[in-house]
C-alpha positions in Angstrom: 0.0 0.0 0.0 1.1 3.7 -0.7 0.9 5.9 1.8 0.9 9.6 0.6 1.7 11.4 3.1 4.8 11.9 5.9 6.1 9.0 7.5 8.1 8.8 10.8 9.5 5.4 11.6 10.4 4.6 15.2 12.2 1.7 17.2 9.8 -0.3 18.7 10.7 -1.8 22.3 8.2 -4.1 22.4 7.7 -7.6 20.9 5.5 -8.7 18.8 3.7 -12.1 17.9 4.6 -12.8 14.8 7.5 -11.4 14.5 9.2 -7.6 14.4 7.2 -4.5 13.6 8.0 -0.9 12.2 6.2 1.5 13.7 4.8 4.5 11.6 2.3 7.0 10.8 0.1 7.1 7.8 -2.3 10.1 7.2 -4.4 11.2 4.2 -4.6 15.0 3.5 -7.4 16.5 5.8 -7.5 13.1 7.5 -6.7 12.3 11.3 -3.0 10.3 11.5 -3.2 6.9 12.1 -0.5 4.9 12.6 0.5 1.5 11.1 3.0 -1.6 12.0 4.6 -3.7 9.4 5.0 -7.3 10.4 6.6 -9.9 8.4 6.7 -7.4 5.3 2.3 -6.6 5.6 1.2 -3.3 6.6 -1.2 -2.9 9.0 -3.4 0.1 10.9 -3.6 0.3 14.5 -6.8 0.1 16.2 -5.7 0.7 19.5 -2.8 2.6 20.3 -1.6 1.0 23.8 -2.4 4.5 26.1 -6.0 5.5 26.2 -9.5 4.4 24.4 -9.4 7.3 21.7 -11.2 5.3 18.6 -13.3 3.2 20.9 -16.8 4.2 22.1 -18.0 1.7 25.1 -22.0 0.6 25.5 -23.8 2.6 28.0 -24.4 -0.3 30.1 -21.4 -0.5 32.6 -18.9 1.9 30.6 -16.4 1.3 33.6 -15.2 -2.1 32.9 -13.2 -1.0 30.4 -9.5 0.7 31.1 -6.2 0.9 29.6 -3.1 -0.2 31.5 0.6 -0.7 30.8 -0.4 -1.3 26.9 -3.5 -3.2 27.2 -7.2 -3.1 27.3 -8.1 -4.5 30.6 -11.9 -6.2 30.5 -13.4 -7.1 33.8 -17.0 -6.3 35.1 -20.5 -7.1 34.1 -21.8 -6.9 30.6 -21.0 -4.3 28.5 -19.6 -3.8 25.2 -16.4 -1.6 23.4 -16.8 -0.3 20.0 -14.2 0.9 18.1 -15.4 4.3 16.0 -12.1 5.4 15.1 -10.6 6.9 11.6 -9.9 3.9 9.7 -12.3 2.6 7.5 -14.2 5.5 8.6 -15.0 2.6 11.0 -17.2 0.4 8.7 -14.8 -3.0 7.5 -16.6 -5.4 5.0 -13.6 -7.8 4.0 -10.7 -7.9 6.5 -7.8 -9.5 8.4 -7.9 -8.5 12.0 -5.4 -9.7 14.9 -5.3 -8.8 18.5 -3.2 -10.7 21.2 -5.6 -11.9 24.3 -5.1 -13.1 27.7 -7.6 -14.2 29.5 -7.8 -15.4 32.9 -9.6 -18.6 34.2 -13.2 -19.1 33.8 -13.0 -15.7 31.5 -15.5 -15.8 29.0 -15.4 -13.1 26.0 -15.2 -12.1 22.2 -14.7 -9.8 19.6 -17.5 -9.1 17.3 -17.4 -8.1 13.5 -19.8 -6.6 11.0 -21.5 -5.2 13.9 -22.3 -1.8 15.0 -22.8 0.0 18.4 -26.1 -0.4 20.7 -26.3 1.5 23.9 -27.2 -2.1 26.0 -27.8 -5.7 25.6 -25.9 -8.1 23.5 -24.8 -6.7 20.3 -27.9 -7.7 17.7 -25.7 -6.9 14.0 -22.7 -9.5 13.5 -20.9 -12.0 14.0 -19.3 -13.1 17.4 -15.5 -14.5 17.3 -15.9 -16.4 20.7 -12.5 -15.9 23.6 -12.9 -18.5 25.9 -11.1 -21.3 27.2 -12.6 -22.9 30.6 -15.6 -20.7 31.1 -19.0 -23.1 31.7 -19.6 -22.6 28.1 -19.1 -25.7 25.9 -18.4 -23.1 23.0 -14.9 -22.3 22.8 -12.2 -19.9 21.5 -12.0 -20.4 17.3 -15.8 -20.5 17.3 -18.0 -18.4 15.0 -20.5 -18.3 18.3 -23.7 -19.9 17.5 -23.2 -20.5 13.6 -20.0 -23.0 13.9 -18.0 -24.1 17.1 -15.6 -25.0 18.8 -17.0 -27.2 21.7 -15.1 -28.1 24.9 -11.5 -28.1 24.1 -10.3 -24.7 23.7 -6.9 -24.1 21.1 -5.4 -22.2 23.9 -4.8 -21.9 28.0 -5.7 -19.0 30.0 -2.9 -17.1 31.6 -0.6 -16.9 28.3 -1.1 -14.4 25.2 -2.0 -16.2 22.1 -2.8 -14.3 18.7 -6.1 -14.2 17.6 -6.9 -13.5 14.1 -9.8 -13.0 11.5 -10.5 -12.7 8.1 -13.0 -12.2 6.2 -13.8 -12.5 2.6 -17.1 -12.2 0.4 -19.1 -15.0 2.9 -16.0 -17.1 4.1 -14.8 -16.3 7.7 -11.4 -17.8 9.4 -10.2 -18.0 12.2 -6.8 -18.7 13.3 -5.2 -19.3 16.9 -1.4 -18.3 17.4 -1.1 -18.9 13.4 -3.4 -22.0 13.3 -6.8 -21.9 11.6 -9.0 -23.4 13.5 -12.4 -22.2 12.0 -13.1 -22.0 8.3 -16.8 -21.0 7.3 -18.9 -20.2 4.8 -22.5 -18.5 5.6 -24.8 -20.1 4.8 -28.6 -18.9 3.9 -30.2 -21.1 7.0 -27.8 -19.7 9.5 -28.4 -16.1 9.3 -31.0 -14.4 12.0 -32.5 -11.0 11.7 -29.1 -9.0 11.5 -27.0 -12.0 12.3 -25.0 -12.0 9.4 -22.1 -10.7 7.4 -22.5 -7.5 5.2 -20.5 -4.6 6.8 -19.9 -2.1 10.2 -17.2 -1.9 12.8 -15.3 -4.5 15.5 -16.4 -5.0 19.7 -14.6 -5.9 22.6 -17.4 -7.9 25.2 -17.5 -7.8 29.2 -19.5 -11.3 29.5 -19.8 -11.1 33.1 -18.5 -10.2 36.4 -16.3 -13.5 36.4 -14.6 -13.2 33.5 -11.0 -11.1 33.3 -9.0 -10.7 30.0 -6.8 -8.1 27.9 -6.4 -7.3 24.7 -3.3 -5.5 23.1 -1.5 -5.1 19.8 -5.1 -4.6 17.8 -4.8 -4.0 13.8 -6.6 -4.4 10.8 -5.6 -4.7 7.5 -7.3 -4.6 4.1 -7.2 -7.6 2.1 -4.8 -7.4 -1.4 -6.1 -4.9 -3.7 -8.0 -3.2 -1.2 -7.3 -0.4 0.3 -9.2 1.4 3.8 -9.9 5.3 4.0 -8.9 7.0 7.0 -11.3 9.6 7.7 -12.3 11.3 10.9 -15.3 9.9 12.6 -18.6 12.0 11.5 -19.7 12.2 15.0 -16.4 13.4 16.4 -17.9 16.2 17.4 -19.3 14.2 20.3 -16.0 13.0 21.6 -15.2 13.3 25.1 -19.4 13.7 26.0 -21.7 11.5 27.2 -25.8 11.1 26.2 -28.0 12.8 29.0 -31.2 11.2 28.1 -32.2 8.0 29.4 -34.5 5.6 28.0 -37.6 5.4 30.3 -37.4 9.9 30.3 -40.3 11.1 29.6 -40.6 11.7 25.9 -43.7 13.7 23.8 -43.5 13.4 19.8 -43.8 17.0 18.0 -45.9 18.1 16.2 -48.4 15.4 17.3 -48.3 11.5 17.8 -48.2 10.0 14.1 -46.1 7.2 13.8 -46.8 3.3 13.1 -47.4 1.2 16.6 -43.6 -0.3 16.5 -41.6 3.2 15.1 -43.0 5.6 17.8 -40.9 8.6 19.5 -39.3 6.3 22.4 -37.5 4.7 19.6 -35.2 8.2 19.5 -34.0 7.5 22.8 -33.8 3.9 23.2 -29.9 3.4 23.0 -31.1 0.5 20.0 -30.2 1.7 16.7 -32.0 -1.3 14.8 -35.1 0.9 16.2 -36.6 4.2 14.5 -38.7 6.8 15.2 -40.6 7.7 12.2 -43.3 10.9 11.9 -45.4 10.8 8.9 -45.9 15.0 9.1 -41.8 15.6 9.4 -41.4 15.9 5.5 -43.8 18.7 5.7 -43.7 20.2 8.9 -41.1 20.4 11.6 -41.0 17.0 13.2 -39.2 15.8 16.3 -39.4 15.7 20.3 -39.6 17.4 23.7 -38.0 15.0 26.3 -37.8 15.9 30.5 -34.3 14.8 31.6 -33.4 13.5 35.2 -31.5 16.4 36.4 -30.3 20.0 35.0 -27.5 19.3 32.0 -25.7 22.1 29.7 -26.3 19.9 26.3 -23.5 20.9 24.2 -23.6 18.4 20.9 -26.4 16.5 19.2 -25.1 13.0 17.8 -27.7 11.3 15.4 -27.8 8.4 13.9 -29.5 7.4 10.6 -32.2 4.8 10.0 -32.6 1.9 8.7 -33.9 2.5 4.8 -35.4 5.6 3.0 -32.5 8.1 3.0 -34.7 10.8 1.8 -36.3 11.0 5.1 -33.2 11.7 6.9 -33.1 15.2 8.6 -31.4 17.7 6.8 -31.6 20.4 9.8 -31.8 20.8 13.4 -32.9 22.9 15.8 -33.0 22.3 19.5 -34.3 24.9 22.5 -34.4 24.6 26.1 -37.2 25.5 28.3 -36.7 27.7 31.5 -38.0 27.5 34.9 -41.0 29.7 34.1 -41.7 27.9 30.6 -40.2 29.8 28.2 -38.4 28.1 24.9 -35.3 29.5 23.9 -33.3 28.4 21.1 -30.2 27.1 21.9 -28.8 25.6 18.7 -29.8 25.3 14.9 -28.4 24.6 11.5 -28.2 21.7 8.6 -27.3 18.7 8.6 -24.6 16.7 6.4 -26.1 13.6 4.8 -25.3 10.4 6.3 -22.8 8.4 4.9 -25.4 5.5 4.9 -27.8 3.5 6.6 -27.2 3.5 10.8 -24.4 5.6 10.4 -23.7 8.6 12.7 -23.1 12.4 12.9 -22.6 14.2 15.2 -22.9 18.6 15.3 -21.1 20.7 18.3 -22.2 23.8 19.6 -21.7 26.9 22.1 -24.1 26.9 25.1 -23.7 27.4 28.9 -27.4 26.9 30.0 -28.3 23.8 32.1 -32.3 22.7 31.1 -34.1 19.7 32.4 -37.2 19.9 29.3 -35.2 19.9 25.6 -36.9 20.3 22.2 -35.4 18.5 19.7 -36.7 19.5 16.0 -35.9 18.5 12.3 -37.3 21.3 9.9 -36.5 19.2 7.1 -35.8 15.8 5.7 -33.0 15.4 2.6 -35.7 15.0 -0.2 -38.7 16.1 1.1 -40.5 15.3 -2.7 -40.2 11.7 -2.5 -40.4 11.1 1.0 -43.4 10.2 3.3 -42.1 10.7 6.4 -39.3 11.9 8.8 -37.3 9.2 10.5 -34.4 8.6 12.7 -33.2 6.0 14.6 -31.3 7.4 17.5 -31.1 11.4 18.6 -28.7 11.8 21.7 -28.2 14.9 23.7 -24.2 15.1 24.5 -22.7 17.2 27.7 -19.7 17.1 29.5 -19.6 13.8 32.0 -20.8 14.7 35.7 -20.5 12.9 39.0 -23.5 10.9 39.7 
């Protein structure tokens, strides 16, 4: 691969499954660096680069199980998920070859999901699960497509050593390979696939199984397959970075300008952390469409991240406004503007803004939807309010 821009090489302390690595940068013009290894002559980006979780966007369930220490990603708490939502790919891999190194400690149960895409809660619903475990309960084992094609009882590796996990996918094959070994080679098949089960495209996750189960992960990169190349381009809802989503699911929540949406794509769908939900209003392509949600406590709302629905790109806002309401019941505006379109379907944006108001009541409007000639509707399928993180 050519890289077009400056390149700084380093020597690199560490080692490295696999053998040695050059370290490097590669960045496009206008596009965030990201830096790259080479090992055993192939070029790869780096996921996660051994000091923080920049790139990576955890579930809201249980964000604190996830930390960073001496080079690692250190997993151990209840259920949550880790997404990465960094600059390569622009976070959305069809056909791959991914490797991490893992440890994992007895009865540690975990795995790293592909072709998936973030949810606030719950086990991830889009993708494919590469299972990590070798003597959790669970008969299904590390080299396991989990669910589809296992690996039952004996695991390819032990718990308290680092072994190299790798996989690739192409078209509908996915491998697997264990410290160089494939031990998984399948094809999808039409009968296996549920709902969004399945492969097509989207980004990688790290799981927290359960409060048992301890393991790291370091050393994570992705390359493309030959003749493919990746894009590196900043994530469109970087504008969020840094803030967290101040509306909670069960907040109270009124549609605007009235309640007309099917029975299954009503206005709770907007706030539901699920973004294999929408909220659709069959008045938005002619009217200003949207929401006026009651938060817990006070917040100074600084960034609105959305994320696009499922079909019907036509119906995606192509403007926002959003106003706060004071203590005596006033609206005022706080932010307004357009909208970039979405790079595709369940994708996200995200817009930043000035204010230094705290409100508990927030409107959230779309004035107007991307092709408001063809479509029948408004529709998105998450719209989160972003502020600074605060002390419970």
């Amino acid at each position: 691969m050519h890289f077009p821009t400056r390149t700084l090489f380093a020597a690199v302390a560490a080692l490295w499954i696999g053998g040695p690595a050059a370290v490097h940068l590669a960045a496009e013009s206008e596009a965030p660096d990201v830096r790259t290894v080479t090992i055993d002559g192939q070029e790869w980006y780096e996921l996660f680069n051994g000091e923080n979780l920049d790139g990576w966007r955890p579930a809201e369930e249980n964000p604190h199980v996830f930390s960073v220490e001496d080079g690692k990603i250190v997993i151990d708490g209840p259920r949550s998920h880790l997404f990465y939502d960094g600059p390569v790919a622009g976070a959305d891999f069809k056909d791959f070859h991914f490797r991490s190194e893992v440890y994992t400690y007895p009865r540690a149960n975990s795995g790293i999901f592909f072709h998936t895409r973030w949810q606030a809660r719950g086990w991830p619903s889009v993708g494919y699960e590469a299972q990590v475990n070798a003597t959790h309960r669970d008969r299904i084992k590390t080299g396991s497509v989990y669910g589809v094609s296992n690996v039952l009882d004996d695991a390819p590796h032990n718990d308290e050593e680092w072994f190299l996990y790798e996989i690739i996918v192409k078209g509908d094959r996915i491998i697997l390979k264990v410290d160089g070994e494939t031990v998984m080679d399948y094809t999808e098949r039409e009968e296996d696939i549920r709902g969004q089960r399945r492969l097509s495209s989207g980004t990688f996750a790290l799981q927290a199984h359960d409060p048992g189960s301890r393991m790291y992960f370091r050393n994570i990169y992705v390359r493309p397959l030959e003749g493919d190349t990746f894009p590196i381009v900043e994530a469109p809802d970087a504008a969020a970075e840094g803030l967290v989503n101040v509306v909670q699911p069960n907040d109270p929540i009124v549609p605007l300008p009235a309640d007309d949406s099917p029975e299954d794509e009503g206005v709770r769908n907007a706030i539901d952390g699920d973004a294999n939900t929408k909220y659709l209003n069959f008045r938005g392509h002619r009217e200003p469409a949207g929401f006026e949600v009651t938060i817990g406590r006070p917040a100074v709302v600084t960034a609105l991240r959305l994320t696009s629905a499922d079909d019907a790109p036509e119906r995606d806002p192509a403007g926002y406004r959003i106003e706060g309401a004071t203590a005596d019941g006033e609206w005022v505006e706080i932010a307004a503007g357009s909208l970039e379109p979405f790079r595709g379907r369940h994708a996200a944006q995200a817009v930043r803004f000035d204010n230094d108001r705290a409100f508990t009541r927030y409107r959230v409007l779309f004035p107007e939807v991307r092709d408001a000639g063809s479509a029948n509707s408004m529709q998105i399928a998450l719209a989160e309010l972003m502020a600074e993180p605060s002390d419970p």
